[in-house]
C-alpha positions as CSV (number, residue, x, y, z in Angstrom):
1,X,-1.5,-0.9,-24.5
2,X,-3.1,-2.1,-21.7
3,X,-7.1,-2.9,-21.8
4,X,-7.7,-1.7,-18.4
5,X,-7.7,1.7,-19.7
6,X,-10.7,3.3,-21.1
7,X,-10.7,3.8,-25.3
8,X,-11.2,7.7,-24.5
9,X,-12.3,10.2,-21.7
10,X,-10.5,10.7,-18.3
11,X,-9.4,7.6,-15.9
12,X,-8.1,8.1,-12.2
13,X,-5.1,6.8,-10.4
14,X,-6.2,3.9,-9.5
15,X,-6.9,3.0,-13.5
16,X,-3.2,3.5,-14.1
17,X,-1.4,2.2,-11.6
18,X,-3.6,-0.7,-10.4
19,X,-3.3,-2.6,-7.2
20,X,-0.6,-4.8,-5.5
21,X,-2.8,-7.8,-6.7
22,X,-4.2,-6.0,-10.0
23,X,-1.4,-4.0,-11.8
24,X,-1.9,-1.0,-13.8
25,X,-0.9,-0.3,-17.5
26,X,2.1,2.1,-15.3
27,X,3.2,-0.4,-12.8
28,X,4.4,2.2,-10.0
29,X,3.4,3.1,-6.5
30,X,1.3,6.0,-5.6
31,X,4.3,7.7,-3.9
32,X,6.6,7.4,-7.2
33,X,3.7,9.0,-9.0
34,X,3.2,11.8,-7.1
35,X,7.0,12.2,-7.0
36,X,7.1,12.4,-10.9
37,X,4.4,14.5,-10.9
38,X,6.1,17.0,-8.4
39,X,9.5,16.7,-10.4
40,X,7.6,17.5,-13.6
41,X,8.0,13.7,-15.4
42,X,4.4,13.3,-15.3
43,X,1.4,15.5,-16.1
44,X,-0.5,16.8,-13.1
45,X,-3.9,15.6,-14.6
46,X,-7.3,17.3,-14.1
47,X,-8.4,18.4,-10.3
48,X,-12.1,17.5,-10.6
49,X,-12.4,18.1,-6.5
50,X,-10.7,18.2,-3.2
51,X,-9.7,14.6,-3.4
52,X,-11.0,13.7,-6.9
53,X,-7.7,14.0,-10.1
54,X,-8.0,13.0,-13.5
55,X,-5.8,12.3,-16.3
56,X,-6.7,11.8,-20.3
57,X,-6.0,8.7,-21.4
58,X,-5.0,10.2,-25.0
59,X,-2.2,11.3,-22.6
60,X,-1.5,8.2,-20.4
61,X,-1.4,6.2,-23.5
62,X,1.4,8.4,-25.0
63,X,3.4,8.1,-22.0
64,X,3.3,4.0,-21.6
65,X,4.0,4.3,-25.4
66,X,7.2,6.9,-24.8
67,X,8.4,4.7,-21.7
68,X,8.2,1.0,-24.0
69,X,10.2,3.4,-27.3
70,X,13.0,4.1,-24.3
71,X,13.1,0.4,-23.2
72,X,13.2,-1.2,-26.3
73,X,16.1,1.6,-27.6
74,X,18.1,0.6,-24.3
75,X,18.3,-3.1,-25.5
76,X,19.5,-2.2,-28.6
């Protein structure tokens, strides 16, 4: 698990996927986020506000943790 997440609470976008010179724990681009979100393959998170989202990180955690099970089935 990556340490850029918080232990517990809420973290935003930018938290999980990073930056081009920082990546996230979920190294994607904005726009494939939003896409998995809109095709259901990601939770929606939280709307806090017009432009505000959050997501728990209970959640985020289970997902990097899903996506690493698939990977390391895939090399078997």
């Amino acid at each position: 698990m990556s340490n850029s997440l918080p232990k517990e609470g809420f973290c935003r976008l930018s938290q999980i996927i990073g930056s081009k010179s920082a990546p996230g724990p979920l190294p994607v681009s904005r726009s494939t986020l939003w896409l998995w979100i809109r095709q259901g393959r990601f939770p929606a998170g939280i709307k806090l506000g017009e432009r505000v989202r959050v997501w728990p990180v209970s959640e985020i955690r289970e997902i990097i943790a899903n996506a690493a099970e698939k990977e390391n089935a895939s090399d078997d």
